[in-house]
N, C-alpha and C positions, 0 to 999 in steps of 0.2 A: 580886498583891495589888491590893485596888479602890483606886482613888484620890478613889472617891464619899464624899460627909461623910455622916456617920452621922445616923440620921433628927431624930435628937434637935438636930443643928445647922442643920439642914436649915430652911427657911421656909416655912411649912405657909400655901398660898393655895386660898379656896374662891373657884369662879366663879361669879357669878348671873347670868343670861341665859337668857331664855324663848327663843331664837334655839339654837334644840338645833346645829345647822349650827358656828355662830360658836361657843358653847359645846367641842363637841367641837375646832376646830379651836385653841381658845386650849388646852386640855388639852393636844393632842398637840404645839404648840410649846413649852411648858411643863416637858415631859416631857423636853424636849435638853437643860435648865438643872441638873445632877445637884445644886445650890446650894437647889434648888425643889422640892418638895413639893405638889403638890397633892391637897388633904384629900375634895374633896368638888364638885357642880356641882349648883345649887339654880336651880329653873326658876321659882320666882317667890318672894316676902318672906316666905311662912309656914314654904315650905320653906329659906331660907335663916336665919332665925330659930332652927330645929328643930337646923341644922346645925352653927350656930356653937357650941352648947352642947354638941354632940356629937364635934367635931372640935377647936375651937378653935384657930382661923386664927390666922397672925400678920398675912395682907393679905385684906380680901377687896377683888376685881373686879365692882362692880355696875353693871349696868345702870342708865344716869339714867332708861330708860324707869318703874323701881319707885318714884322718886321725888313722879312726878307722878300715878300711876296712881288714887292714893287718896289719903286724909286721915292716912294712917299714916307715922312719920317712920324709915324703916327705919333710917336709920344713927343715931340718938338707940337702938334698939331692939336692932343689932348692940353698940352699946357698952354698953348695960345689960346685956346678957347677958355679954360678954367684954368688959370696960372696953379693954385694952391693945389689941386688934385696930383696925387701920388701914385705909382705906376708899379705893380709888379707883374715881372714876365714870368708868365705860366710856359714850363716844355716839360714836353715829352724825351725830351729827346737828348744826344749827352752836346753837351755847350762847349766843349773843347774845340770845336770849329768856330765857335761865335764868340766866345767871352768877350775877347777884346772889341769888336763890332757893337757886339751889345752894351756893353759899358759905356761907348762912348756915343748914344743915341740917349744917356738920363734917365732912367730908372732909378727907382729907390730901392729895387730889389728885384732877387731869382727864388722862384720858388719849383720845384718838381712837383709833376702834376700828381704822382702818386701818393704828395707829401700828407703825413696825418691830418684830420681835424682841428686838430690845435695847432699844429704846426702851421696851419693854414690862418687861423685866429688869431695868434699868437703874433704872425709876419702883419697883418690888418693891421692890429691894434699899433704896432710894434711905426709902422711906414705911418701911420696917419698920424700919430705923436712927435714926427720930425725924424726918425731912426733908419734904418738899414735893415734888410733882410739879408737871409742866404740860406742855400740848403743846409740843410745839421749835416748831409754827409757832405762833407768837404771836398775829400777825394773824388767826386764826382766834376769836376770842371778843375780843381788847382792843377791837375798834370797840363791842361792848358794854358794855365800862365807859367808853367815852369819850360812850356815849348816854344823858345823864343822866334821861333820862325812865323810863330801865331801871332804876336805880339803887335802894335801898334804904340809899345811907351816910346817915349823919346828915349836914348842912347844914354843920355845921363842921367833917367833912372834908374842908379844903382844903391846901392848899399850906405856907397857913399853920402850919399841923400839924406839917410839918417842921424849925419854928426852934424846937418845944419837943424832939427829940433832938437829945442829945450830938454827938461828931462820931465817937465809939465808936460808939454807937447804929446810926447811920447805918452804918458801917461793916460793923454786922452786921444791916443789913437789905438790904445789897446782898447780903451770903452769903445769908440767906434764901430770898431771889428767886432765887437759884441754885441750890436744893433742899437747900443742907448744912446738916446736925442740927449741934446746940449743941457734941456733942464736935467735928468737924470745923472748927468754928469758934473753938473756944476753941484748936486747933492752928494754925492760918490765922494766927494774930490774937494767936498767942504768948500766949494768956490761961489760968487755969484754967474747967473745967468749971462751976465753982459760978458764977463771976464772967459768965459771957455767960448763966447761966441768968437770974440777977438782972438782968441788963440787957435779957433779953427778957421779964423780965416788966415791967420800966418800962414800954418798949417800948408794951408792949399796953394796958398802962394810961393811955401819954399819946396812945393813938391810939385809945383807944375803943371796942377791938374783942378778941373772947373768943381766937379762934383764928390759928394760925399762918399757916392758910391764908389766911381774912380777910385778916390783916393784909399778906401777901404781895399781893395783888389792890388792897387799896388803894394801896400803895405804886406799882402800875401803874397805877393810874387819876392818881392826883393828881404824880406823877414823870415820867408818859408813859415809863416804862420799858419793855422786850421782855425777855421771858422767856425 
């Protein structure tokens, strides 16, 4: 008897990458995770567009190269097509020129292309549960949010910011930073589900910012925290 989950539980990810090489090579590690699914591999935003509505991912893997290539905001474009679908950007390359740009296009997560196997499964599993990703080296992009010239926060996110949350609050934006979704946290933290939703949407509201992600990057920026 298989011990594989049935496709229907399965986590259906599509990869985008013009890099046919890197493409095939993240399929065929992909393919060992029997938990993973992958639907489909789109070589640039028209074709990954085509595919989301065809396949309908639960993660996709995009390239930050699609972000910058044009004036088109693909991940604003993957969630109008399939709103529930979760987005991690795949680079090569160091983000300290993009953080803030990137951040504010909604992603659930950065992942480095060279990042382990698991680290890559790990970040899936972690963004299709409702959670946050990020590279494990930290120091890889934080000297860019600590280079304010890079920046994009509003002027009043400072430090200051942190004496308008609770001491709950706080509590569940250190889980945040640590990629756990609101059920994992309302478990952590002995809470129910409803009650750390409500508190993450204070949360956002006294910090000024729309997304989970955001809000996780600020808390590095003005806490000098590592991811």
């Amino acid at each position: 008897m298989s011990c594989n989950p049935a496709e229907s539980e399965r986590i259906r990810v599509l990869v985008v990458d013009d890099q046919q090489l890197y493409a095939q090579g993240t399929v065929a590690l992909l393919g060992i995770e029997p938990r993973i699914l992958v639907v489909g591999v789109a070589r640039n935003g028209t074709e990954c567009l085509c595919l989301v509505g065809d396949t309908r991912p639960h993660v996709v893997l995009l390239d930050i190269d699609l972000l910058y290539s044009n004036e088109i905001n693909y991940i604003a474009g993957i969630k109008k097509v399939q709103p529930g679908t979760k987005i991690i950007i795949m680079t090569g390359q160091n983000l300290q020129d993009y953080i803030s740009l990137t951040m504010k296009k909604g992603p659930e997560g950065i992942l480095l292309k060279d990042c382990s196997f698991k680290e890559m499964t790990q970040a899936i599993f972690r963004v299709a549960e409702g959670g946050i990703c990020f590279p494990q080296s930290s120091e890889f992009f934080l000297p860019g949010l600590k280079n304010g010239t890079r920046l994009t926060f509003s002027p009043k996110l400072t430090k200051d910011k942190l004496k308008l949350l609770t001491t709950k609050e706080i509590e569940i934006m250190e889980l945040v930073v640590e990629g756990f979704h609101n059920k994992e946290i309302a478990g952590i933290l002995g809470l129910k589900v409803r009650a750390v939703d409500l508190h993450f949407r204070n949360i956002l509201s006294k910090l000024e910012v729309s997304t989970r992600f955001e809000a996780a990057l600020w808390w590095a920026y003005v806490d000098n925290k590592a991811f």
